[in-house]
KOLNUKE-965357 format. One line per 4 residues: for each residue x, y, z of N, C-alpha, C. Coordinates in steps of 0.2 Angstrom, whole numbers, plus 5000, padded with zeros to 4 digits. Atoms other than C-alpha are relative to their C-alpha. Layout:
N
X:Y:Z:X:Y:Z:X:Y:Z | ...
This chain:
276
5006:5004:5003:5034:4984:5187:5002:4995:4995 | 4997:5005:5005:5036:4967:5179:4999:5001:4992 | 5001:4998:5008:5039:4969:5159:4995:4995:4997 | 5003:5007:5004:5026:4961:5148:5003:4997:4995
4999:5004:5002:5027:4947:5140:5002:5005:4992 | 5002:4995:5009:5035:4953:5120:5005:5007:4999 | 4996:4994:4998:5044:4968:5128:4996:5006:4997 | 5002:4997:5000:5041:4983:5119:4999:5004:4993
5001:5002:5007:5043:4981:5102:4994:4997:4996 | 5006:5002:5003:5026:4983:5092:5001:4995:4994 | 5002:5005:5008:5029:4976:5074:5006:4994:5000 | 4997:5005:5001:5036:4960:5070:5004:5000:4996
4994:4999:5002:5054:4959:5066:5000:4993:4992 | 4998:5007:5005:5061:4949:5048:5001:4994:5004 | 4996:5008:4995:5071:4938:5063:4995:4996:5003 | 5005:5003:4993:5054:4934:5074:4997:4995:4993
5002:5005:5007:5046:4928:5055:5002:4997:4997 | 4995:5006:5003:5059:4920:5048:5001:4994:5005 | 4997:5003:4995:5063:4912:5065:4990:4994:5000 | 5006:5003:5002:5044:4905:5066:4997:4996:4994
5001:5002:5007:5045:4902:5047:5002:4991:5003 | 4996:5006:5003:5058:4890:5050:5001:4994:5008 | 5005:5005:4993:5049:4882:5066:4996:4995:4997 | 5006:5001:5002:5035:4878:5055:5003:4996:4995
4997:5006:5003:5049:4867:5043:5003:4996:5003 | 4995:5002:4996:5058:4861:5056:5008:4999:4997 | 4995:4995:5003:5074:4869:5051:5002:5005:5006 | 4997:4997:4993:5079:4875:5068:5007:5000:5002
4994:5001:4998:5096:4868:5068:5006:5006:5000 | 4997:4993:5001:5111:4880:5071:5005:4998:4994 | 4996:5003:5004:5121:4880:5055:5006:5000:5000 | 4993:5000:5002:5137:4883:5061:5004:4996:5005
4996:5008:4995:5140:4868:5074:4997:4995:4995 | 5004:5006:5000:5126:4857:5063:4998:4995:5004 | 5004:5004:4994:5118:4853:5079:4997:5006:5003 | 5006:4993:4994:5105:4861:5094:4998:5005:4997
5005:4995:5005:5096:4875:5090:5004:5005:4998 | 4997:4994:5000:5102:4892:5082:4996:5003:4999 | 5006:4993:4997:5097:4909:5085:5003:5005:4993 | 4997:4996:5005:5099:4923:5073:5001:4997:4995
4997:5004:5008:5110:4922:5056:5005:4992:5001 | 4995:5006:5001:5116:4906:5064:4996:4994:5000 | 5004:5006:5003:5099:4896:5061:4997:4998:4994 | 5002:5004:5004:5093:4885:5050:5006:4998:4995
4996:5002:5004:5101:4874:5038:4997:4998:4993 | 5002:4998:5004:5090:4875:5024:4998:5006:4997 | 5002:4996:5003:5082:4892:5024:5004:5005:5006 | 5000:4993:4999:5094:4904:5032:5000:5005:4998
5000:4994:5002:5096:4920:5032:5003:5002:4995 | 4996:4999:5008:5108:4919:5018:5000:4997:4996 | 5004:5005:5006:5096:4908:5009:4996:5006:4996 | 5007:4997:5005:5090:4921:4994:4991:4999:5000
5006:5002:5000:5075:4910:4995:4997:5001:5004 | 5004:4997:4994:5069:4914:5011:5000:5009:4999 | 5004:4993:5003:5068:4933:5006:4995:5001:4995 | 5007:4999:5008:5059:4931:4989:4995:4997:5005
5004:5002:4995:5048:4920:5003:4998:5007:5004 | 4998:4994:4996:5048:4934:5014:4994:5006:4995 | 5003:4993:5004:5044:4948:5001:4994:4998:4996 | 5006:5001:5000:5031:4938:4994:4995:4999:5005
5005:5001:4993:5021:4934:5009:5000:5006:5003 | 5005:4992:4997:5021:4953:5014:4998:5004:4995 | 5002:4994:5007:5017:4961:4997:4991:4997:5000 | 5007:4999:4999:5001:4950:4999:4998:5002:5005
5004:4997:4993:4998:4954:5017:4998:5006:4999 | 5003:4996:5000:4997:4970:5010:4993:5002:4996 | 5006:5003:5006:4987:4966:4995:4991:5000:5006 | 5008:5002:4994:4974:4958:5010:4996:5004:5002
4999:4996:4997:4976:4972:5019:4996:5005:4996 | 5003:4993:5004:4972:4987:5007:4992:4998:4996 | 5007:5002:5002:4957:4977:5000:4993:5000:5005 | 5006:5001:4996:4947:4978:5016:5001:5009:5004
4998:4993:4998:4953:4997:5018:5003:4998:5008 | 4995:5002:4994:4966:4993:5034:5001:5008:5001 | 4996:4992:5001:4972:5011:5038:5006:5000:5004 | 4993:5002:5000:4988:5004:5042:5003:5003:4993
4997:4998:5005:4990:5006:5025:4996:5005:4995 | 5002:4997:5002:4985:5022:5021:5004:5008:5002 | 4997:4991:4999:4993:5041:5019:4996:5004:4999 | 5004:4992:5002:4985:5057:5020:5004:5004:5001
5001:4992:4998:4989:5076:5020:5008:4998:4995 | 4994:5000:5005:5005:5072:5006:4999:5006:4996 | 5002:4993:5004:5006:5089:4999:5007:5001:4994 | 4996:4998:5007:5014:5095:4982:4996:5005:5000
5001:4993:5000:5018:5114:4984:5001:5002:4993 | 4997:4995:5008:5019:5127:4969:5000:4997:4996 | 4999:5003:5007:5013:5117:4954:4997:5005:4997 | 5001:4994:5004:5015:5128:4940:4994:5000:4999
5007:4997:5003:5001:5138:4931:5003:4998:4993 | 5002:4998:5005:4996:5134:4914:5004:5010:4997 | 5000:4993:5003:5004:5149:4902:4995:5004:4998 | 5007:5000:5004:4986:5149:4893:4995:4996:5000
5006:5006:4999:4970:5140:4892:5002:4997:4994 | 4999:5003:5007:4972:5126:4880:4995:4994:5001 | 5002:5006:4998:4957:5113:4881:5004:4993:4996 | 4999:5005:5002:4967:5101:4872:5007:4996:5003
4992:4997:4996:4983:5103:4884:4994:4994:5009 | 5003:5001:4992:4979:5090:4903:5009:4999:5001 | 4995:4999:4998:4992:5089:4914:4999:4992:5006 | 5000:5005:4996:4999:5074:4926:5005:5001:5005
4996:5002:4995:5007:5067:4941:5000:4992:5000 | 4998:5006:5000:5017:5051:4941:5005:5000:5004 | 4993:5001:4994:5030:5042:4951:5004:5003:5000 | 4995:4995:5001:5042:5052:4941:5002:5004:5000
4999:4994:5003:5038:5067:4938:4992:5006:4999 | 5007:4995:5001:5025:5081:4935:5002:5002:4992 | 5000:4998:5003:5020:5084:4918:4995:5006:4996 | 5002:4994:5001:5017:5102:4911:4993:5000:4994
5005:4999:5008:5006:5098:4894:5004:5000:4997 | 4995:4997:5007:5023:5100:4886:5007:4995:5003 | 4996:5003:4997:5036:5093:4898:5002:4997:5005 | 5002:5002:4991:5040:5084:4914:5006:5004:5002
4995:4996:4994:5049:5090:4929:4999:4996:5006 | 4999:5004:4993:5055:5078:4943:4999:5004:5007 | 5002:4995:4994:5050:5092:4954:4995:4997:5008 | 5008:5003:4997:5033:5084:4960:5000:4993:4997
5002:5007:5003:5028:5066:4960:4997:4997:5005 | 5005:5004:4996:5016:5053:4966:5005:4997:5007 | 4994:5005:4995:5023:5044:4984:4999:4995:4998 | 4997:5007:5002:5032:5031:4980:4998:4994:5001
5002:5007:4998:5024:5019:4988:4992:5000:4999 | 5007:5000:5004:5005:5023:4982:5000:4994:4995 | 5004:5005:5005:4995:5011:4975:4993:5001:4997 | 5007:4996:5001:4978:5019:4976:5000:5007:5001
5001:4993:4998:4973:5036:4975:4993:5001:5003 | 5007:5001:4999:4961:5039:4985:4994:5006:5001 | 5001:4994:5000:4957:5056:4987:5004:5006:4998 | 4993:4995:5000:4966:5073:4982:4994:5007:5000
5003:4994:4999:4962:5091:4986:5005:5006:4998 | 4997:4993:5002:4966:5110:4978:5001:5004:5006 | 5001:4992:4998:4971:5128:4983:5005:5003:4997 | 4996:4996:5005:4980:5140:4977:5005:5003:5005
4994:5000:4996:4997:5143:4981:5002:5004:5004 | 4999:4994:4996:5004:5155:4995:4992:5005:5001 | 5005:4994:4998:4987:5162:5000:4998:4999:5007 | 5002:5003:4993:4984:5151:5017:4992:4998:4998
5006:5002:5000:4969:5145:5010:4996:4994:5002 | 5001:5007:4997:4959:5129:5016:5001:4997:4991 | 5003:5005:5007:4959:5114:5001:4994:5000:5001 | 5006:5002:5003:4945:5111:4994:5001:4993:4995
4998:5007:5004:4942:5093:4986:4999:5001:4993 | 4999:5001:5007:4944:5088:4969:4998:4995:4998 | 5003:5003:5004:4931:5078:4958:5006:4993:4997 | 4997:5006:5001:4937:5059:4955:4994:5002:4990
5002:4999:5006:4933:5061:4934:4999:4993:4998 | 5001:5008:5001:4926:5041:4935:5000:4999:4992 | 5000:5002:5007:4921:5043:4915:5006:5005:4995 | 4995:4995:5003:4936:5056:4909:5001:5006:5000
5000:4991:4998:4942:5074:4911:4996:5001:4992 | 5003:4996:5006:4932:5084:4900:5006:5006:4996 | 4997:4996:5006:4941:5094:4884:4995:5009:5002 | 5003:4993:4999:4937:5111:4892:5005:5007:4999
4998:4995:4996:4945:5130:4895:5001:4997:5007 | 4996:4998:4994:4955:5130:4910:4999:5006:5002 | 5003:4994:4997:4952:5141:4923:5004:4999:5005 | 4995:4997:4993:4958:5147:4943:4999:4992:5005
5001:5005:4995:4954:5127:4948:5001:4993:4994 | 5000:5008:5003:4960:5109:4943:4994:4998:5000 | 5007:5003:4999:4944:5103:4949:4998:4994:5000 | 5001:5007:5004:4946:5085:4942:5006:4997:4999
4996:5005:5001:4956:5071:4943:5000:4994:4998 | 5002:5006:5002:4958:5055:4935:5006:4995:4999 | 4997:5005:5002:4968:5038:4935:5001:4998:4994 | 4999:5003:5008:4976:5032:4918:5008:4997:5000
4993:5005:5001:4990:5019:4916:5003:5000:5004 | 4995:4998:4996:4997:5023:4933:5001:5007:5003 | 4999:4991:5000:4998:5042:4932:4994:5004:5001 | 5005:4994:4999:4985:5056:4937:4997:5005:4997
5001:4996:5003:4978:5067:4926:4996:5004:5000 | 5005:4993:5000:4969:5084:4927:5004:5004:4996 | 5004:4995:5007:4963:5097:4917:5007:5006:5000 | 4994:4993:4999:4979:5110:4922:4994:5005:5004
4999:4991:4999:4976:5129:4929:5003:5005:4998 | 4995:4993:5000:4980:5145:4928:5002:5004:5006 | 4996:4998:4996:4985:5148:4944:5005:4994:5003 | 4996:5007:4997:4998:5139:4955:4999:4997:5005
5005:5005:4997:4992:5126:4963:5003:4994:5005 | 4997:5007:4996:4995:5114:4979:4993:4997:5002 | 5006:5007:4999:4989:5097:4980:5001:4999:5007 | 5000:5006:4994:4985:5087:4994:4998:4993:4998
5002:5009:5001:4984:5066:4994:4998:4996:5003 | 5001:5007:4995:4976:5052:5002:5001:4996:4997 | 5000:5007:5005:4980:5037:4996:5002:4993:5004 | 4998:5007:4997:4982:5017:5000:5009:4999:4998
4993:5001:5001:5000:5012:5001:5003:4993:4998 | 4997:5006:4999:5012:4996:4999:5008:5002:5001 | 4996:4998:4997:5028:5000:5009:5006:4995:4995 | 4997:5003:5005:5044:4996:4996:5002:4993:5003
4997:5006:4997:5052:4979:4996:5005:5001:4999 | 4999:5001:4997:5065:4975:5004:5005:5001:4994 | 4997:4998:5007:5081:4980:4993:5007:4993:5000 | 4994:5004:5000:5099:4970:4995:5002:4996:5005
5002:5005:4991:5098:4954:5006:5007:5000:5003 | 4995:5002:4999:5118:4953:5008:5001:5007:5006 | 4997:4994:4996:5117:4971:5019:4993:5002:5003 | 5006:4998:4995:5098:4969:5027:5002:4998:5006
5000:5000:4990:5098:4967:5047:4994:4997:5001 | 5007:5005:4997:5085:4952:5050:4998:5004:5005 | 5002:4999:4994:5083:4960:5067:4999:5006:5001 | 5000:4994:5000:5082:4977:5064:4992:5002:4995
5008:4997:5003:5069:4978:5050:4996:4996:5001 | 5006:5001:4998:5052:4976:5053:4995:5002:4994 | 5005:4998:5004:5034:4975:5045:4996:5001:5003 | 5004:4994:4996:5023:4990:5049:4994:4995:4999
5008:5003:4997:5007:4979:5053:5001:4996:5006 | 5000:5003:4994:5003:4974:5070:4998:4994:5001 | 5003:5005:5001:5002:4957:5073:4998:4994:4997 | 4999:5004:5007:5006:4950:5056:5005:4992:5001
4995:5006:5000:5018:4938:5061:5000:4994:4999 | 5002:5009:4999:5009:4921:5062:4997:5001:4991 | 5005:5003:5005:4999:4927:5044:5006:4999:4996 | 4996:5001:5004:5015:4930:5034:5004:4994:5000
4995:5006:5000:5025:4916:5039:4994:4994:4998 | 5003:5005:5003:5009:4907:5035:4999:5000:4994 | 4999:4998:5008:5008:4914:5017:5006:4996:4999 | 4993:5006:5002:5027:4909:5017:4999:4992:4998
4998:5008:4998:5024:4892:5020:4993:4997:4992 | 5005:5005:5004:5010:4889:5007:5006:5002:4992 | 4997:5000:5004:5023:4895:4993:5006:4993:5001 | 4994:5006:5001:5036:4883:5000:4997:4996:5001
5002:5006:5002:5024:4869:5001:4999:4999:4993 | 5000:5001:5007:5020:4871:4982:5006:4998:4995 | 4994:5001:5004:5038:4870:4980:5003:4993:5002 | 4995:5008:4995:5044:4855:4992:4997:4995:5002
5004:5007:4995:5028:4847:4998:4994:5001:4998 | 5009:4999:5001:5012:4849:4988:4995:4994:5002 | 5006:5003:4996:5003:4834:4997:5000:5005:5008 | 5004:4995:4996:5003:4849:5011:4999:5007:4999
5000:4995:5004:4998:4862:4999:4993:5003:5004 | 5009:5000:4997:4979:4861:5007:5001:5003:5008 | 4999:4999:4993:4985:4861:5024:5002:5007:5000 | 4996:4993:5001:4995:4876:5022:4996:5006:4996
5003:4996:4999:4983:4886:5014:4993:5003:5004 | 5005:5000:4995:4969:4882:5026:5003:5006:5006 | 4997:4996:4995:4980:4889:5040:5003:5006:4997 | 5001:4991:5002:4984:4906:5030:4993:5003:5001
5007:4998:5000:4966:4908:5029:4996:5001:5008 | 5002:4999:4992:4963:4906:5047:5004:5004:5004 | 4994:4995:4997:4979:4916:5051:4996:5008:4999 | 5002:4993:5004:4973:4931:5038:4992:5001:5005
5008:4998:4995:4953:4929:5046:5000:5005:5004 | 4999:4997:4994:4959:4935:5063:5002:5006:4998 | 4997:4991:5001:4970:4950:5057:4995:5003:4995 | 5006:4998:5002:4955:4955:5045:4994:5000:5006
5007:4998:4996:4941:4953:5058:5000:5005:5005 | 4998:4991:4995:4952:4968:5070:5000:5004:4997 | 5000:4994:5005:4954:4979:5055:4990:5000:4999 | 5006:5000:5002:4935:4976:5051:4992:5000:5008
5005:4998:4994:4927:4977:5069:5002:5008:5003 | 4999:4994:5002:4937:4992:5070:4995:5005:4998 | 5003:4997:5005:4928:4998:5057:4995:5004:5002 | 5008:5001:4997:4909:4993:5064:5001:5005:5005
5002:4994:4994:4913:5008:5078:4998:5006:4998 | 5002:4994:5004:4911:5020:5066:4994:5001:4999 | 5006:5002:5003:4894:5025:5060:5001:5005:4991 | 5000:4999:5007:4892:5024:5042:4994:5004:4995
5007:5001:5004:4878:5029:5028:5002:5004:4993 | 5000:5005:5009:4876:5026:5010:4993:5006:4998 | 5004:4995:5001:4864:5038:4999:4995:4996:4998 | 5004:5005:5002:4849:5029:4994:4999:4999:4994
4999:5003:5007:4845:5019:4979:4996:5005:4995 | 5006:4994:5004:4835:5028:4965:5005:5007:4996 | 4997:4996:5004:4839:5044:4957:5005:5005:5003 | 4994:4999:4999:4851:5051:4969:5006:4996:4998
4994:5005:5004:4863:5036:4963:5000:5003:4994 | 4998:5000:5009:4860:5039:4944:5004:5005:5002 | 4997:4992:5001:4867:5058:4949:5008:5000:5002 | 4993:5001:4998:4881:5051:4958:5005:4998:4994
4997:5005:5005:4886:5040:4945:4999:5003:4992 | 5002:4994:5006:4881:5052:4930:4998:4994:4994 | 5002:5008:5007:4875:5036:4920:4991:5000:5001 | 5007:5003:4998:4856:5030:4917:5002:4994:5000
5000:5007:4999:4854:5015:4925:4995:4996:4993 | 5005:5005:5005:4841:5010:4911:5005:5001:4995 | 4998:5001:5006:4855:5011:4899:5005:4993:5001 | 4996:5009:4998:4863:4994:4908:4998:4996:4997
């Protein structure tokens, strides 16, 4: 059977985006004859691959595509079922005692322990659910605490969680307790350009290759050529549309529904709307 067009390689390579990148400067040259075209680490003569500038390029124009992305719910970039087994129990109820989860560490009300931590690459929390530990129990979900954990006794259920500076905080237990997490992502960037492999890593969204390299291009207009600063963000805009209106037609397959306005809202939101 004839191979498609592409081969068979989903996500687009740093080499296919940088290589496009430096189509769209015309920067194609090979740098190691200074002439005809080059392929790989032997094109361009302004932004190769062993141009730091072309990575800081690079890492910004997919830190926004993630940005893009996670703003219109993409579930490219989304984790679920991340479990943190066997968090301790509270020794005693103390309501003046909450407890946390951060990038670092889990802390006790008293001390941390790198034991347990948020995944590293979390940006949003989007969900989290209990149960108690060693029983085989199903989770049960856990109350997003929008206005504050409440100053209570602890009991046999965290129940509540809440965002603060970065880090998670609930109320503690007294039993021991495994989480479950949903959350939006941003996949880390890219670490030491001198030992990366243009042609081996990749960025997990399908399809992205024309928006990134178009992001790319509106930073390096701003730097080299701001009479096509206009142009260059038009064309990201047009690029980003398309790969947003697949994630969001997507969507529309689903069927959705919303609670209706009135006093089921106020209960969601534990607020009176007449005090706005």
């Amino acid at each position: 059977m004839q191979a498609a067009v592409g081969g068979n390689i989903r996500y687009p390579s740093l080499q296919s985006i940088a290589d496009l990148f430096r189509v769209k400067i015309n920067d194609t040259a090979n740098r190691t004859t200074g002439s005809g075209t080059g392929t790989g680490n032997d094109a361009g003569l302004i932004m190769p691959n062993t141009n730091p500038d072309l990575l800081t390029l690079l890492d910004s124009a997919i830190r926004e595509l993630y940005s893009d992305l996670r703003n219109i719910g993409d579930p490219e970039l989304i984790i679920d079922n991340y479990l943190l087994l066997g968090i301790p129990a509270l020794t005693q109820p103390n309501p003046a005692v909450q407890v946390a989860l951060s990038y670092a560490g889990y802390f006790n009300g008293f001390t941390w322990s790198n034991t347990w931590k948020l995944p590293f690459e979390a940006q949003r929390i989007l969900a989290v659910w209990e149960r108690q530990s060693n029983v085989g129990e199903s989770f049960s979900p856990m109350r997003n605490a929008a206005f504050g954990l409440p100053g209570c006794m602890q009991g046999q259920r965290m129940g509540q969680w809440e965002m603060r500076e970065g880090i998670m905080w609930m109320p503690g237990c007294l039993m021991q307790t495994d989480l479950r997490i949903r959350c939006r992502i941003e996949y880390p960037s890219f670490l030491n350009p001198a030992t990366i492999n243009f042609a081996s890593a990749y960025v997990p969204i399908l399809g992205c290759a024309n928006a990134v390299a178009s992001k790319m291009m509106i930073n390096y207009a701003m730097r080299f050529s701001p009479d096509l600063y206009g142009m260059a963000v038009s064309e990201e805009a047009r690029q980003m549309d398309k790969l947003k209106l697949e994630v969001v037609r997507a969507m529309q397959l689903q069927e959705n529904q919303r609670s209706e306005f009135g006093g089921e809202a106020v209960d969601d939101f534990a607020i009176s709307w007449a005090w706005l």
